[in-house]
C-alpha positions as semicolon CSV with decimal commas, in nm:
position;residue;x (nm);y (nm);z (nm)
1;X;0,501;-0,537;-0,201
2;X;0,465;-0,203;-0,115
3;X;0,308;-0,101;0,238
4;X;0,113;0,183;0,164
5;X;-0,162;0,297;-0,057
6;X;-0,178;0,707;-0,169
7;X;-0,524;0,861;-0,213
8;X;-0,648;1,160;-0,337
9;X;-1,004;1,248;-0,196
10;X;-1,218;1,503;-0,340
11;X;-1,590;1,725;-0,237
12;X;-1,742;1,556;-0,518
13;X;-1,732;1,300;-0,833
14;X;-1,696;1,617;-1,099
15;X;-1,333;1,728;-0,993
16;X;-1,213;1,343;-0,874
17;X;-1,329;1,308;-1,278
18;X;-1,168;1,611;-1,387
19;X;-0,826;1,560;-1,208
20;X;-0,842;1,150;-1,328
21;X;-0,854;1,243;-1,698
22;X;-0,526;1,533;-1,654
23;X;-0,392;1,297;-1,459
24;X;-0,393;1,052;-1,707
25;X;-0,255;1,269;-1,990
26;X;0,048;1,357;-1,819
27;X;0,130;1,012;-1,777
28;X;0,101;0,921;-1,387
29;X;-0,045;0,573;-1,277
30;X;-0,361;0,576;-1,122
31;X;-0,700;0,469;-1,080
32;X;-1,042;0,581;-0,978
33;X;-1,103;0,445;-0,636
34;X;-1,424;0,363;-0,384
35;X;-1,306;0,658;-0,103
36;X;-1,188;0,388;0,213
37;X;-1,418;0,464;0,474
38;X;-1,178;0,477;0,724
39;X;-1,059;0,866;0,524
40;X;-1,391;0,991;0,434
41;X;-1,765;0,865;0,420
42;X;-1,891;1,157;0,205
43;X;-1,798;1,165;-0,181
44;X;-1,764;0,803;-0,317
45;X;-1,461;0,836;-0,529
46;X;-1,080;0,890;-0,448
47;X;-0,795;0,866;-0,710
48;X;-0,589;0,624;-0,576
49;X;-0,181;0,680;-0,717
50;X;0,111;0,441;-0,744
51;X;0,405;0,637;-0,666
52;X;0,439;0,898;-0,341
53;X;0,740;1,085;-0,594
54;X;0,409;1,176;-0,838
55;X;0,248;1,389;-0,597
56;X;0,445;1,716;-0,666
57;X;0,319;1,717;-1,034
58;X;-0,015;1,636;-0,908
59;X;-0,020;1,870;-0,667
60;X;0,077;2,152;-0,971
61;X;-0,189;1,991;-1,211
62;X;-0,455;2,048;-0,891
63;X;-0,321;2,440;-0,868
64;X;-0,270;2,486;-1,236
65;X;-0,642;2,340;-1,297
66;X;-0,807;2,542;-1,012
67;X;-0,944;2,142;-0,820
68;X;-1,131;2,136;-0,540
69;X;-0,947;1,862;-0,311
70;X;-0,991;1,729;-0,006
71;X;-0,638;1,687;0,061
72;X;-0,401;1,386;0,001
73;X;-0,421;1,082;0,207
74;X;-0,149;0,779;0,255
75;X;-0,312;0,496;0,463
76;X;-0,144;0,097;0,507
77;X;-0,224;-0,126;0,255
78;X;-0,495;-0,350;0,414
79;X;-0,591;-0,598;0,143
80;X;-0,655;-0,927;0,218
81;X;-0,548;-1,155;-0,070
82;X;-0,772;-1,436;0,077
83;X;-1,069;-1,228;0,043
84;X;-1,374;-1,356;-0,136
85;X;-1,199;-1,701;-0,219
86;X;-1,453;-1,975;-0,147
87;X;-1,364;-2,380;-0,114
C-alpha cells in the first residue's frame, strides 16, 4: 500500500477543472479531490495523482496551459479503512 497521497491544490474550482480534463487526455491517473484541510481550507477541490514520477509532465501541462496553482502537496496517507462501518 503506498504511504503517501500527492495533491495538487488550486485558487479556485475553474483551473483545478481545467488542469483535470488535460490531465486526463494525456493519460495520467487522477481524480478530483475534497482539498484535506490539513493543506488548505480555501478552494474545495484538489487533484489528487497516483504516481510522484507524473508530476514533471504535470508540471509542463500547468506551464504550457498558463494554470494558476497553488503548488503541489504530498501528505501521509491517513485513511482509515474502518471508517463508517457500522455493526
Amino acid at each position: 500500500m503506498k504511504n503517501k497521497m500527492n495533491y495538487i491544490l488550486f485558487k479556485d474550482v475553474e483551473n483545478g477543472k481545467k488542469l483535470y480534463d488535460l490531465i486526463k487526455n494525456n493519460s495520467i491517473k487522477a481524480t478530483i479531490a475534497p482539498t484535506p484541510r490539513v493543506l488548505d481550507i480555501c478552494c474545495g477541490i484538489s487533484i489528487l495523482y497516483e504516481n510522484i514520477e507524473d508530476k514533471p509532465k504535470i508540471e509542463e501541462i500547468i506551464k504550457e496551459n498558463n494554470i494558476e496553482i497553488k503548488g503541489f502537496h504530498e501528505i501521509e496517507r491517513d485513511i482509515d479503512p474502518n471508517r463508517m462501518k457500522f455493526l
